[in-house]
N, C-alpha and C positions, 0 to 999 in steps of 0.2 A: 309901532315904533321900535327901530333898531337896538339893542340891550350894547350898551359901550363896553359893559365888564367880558362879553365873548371875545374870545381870540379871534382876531382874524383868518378869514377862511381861506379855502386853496382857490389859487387860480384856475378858473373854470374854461376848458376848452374845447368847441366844438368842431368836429372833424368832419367834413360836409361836401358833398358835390353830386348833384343829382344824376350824373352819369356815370354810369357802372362802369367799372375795369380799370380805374385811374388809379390803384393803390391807394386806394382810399383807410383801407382796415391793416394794410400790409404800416404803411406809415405810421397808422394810430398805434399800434405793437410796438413798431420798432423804437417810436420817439417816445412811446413810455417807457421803453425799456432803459434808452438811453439817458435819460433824466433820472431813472431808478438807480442808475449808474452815476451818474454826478453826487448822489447822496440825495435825492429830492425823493420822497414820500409821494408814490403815487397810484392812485385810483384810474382804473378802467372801466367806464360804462359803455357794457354792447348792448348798444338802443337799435340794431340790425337783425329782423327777424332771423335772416341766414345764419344766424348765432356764429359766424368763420371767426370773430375774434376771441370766442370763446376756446372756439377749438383748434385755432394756432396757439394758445397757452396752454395748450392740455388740460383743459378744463370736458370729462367728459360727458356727454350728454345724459347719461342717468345719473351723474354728482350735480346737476341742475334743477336738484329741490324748488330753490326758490330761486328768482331772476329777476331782470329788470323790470318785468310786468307786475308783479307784489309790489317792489318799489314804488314803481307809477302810481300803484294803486293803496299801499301803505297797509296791504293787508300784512306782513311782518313784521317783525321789527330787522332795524337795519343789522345788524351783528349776523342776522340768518344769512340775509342775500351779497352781504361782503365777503368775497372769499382771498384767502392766500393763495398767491401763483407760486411757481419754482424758481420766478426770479425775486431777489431781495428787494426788499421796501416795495414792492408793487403788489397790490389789491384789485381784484376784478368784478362787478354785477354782472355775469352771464347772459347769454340771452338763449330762447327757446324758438319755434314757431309761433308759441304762443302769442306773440308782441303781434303778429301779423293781423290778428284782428282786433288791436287797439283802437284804430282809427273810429271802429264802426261802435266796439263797447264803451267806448268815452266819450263818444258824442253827446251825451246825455248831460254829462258833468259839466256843470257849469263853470270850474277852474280846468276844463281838459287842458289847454296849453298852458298851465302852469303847475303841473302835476309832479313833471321832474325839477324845477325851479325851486318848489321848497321841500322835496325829498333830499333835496342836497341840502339844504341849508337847516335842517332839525336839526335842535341841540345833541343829538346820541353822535351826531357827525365830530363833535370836538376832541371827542377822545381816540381819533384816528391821527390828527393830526397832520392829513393831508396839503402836501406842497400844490400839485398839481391834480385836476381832475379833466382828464382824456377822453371825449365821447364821441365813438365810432358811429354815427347816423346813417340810416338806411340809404340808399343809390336814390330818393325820389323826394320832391319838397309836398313832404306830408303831415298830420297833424306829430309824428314821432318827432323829426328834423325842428318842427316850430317849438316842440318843448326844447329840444335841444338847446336852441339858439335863444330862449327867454333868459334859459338856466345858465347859459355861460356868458362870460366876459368877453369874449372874443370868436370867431371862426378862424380856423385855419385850411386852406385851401389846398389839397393835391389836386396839379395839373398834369394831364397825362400829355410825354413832347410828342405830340402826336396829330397830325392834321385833323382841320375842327377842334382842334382842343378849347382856344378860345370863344368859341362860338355858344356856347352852354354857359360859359359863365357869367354873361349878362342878368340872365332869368336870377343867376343865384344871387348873382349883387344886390335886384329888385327883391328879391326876398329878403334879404338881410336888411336893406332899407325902411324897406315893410315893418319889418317885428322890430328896428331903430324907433319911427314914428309911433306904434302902436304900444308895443309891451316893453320894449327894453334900452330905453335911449341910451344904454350904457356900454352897450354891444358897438366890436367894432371887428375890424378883419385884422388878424394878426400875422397874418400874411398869407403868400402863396406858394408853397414849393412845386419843382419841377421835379417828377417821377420818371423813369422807364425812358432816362435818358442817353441817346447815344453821342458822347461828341466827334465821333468817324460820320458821323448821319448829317447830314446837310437839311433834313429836316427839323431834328431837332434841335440845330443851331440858328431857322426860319423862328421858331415856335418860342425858343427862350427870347430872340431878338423884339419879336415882335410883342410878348405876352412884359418887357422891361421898358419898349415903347410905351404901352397902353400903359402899365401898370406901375412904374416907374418904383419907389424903396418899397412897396405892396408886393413884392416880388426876393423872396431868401436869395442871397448868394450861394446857398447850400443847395449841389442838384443832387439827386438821388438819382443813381446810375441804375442801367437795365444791368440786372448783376443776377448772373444763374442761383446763387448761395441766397439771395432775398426769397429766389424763386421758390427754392427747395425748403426753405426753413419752415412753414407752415406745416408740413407733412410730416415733420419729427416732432409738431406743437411744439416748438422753441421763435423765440425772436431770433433774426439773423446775429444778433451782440451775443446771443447763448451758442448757435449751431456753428459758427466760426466767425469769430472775432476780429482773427485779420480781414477778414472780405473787405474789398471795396464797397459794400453795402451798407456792411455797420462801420466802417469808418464814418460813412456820409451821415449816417442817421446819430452818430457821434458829433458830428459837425454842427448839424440842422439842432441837436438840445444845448450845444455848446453856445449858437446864434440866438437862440430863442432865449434862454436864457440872459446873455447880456443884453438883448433890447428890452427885455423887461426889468432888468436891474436901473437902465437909461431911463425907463418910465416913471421908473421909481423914484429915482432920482431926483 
């Protein structure tokens, strides 16, 4: 039974699309960063063995004592595997390689897909005080991706404007449908933005056209432009809002926490 005297908690977000290369981890960075910027309190879980969102915030690999896999597994306590980033109000759980043989050492456990579901939701979590919580999931819909999506409130989708873009996102809708019916009826899609967009590109004016057809307000007005400064920002570990500000990059991923945020103020409502 739910305790009514806890504060309520942050809004849980899962960052998801089984196909590699769509800025998937680049977005997760950026729109935490940019919500860290609005004044919103927010946490990053990299639930990506490739640990890249660890290491676009300069988090480096020997400062990863403990990480998302302790969490999973609650061999820590939370204060060990929460660390501060270089940018204000934003908090990260790291990840290692180690997570990569999660699948197989959790099998065992009889709450495997509910392992990050109430790591987030311990009471040592209140005293963060978290607005938002950001989860960057691995490129494949695996037993990591199904905690993901128990444990959040929503998914949000980068789509790369890229031919076949559309064609992958069926498998993830039936997922997400999936873990709706089974574990999480609470789960919904909180949208989809469009990545590594060109508007000189007559492709990827086919790709937003069509992916606005299918997907009608499931679909941000916020695009996220192919912008060199997004490109580069990971290699100095900075968000593109740290490594230069004016870019057209973090204006957009400016835009995309400015949108997100008022649809959820309208939910609220």
């Amino acid at each position: 039974m739910s305790d009514p005297t806890r504060p309520k908690g942050p809004k849980i977000v899962a960052v998801a699309n089984q196909k590699g290369g769509v800025g998937k981890t680049t977005t997760t960075i950026n729109l935490a960063a940019a919500l860290a910027e609005e004044g919103c309190r927010v946490l990053l879980i990299d639930l990506d063995p490739q640990g890249n969102a660890s290491t676009g915030l300069g988090v480096d690999v020997e400062d990863r004592v403990h990480t998302t896999y302790d969490l999973l597994t609650g061999d820590v306590e939370l204060e060990d595997v929460v660390q501060a980033t270089s940018s204000n109000n934003m908090s990260i759980v790291p990840a290692t390689v180690d997570l990569s043989s999660a699948d197989i050492e959790l099998m065992s456990n009889e709450k495997r897909s509910f392992l990050l579901h109430d790591a987030l939701r311990q009471t040592a979590m209140d005293k963060y005080e978290f607005d938002y919580i950001l989860i960057d999931c691995p490129p494949s819909l695996s037993l990591l991706t199904v905690n993901a999506m128990i444990a959040a409130d929503s998914v949000l989708i980068p789509l790369q404007s890229e031919f076949f873009a559309l064609e992958g996102l069926s498998q993830l809708m039936l997922t997400v449908r999936e873990v709706r019916q089974t574990a999480n009826s609470d789960l919904r899609i909180e949208g989809i933005v469009l990545t590594m967009f060109d508007a000189r590109n007559n492709l990827s004016q086919q790709v937003e056209q069509d992916a606005r057809d299918n997907l009608g307000e499931l679909v941000f007005e916020t695009k996220i432009p192919r912008n060199v400064r997004v490109s580069e920002a990971p290699s100095f570990a900075q968000p593109v809002l740290d490594y230069d500000p004016s870019s057209k990059g973090a204006e957009a991923y400016r835009a995309l926490a400015k949108e997100l945020l008022a649809k959820n103020l309208k939910i609220a409502a």
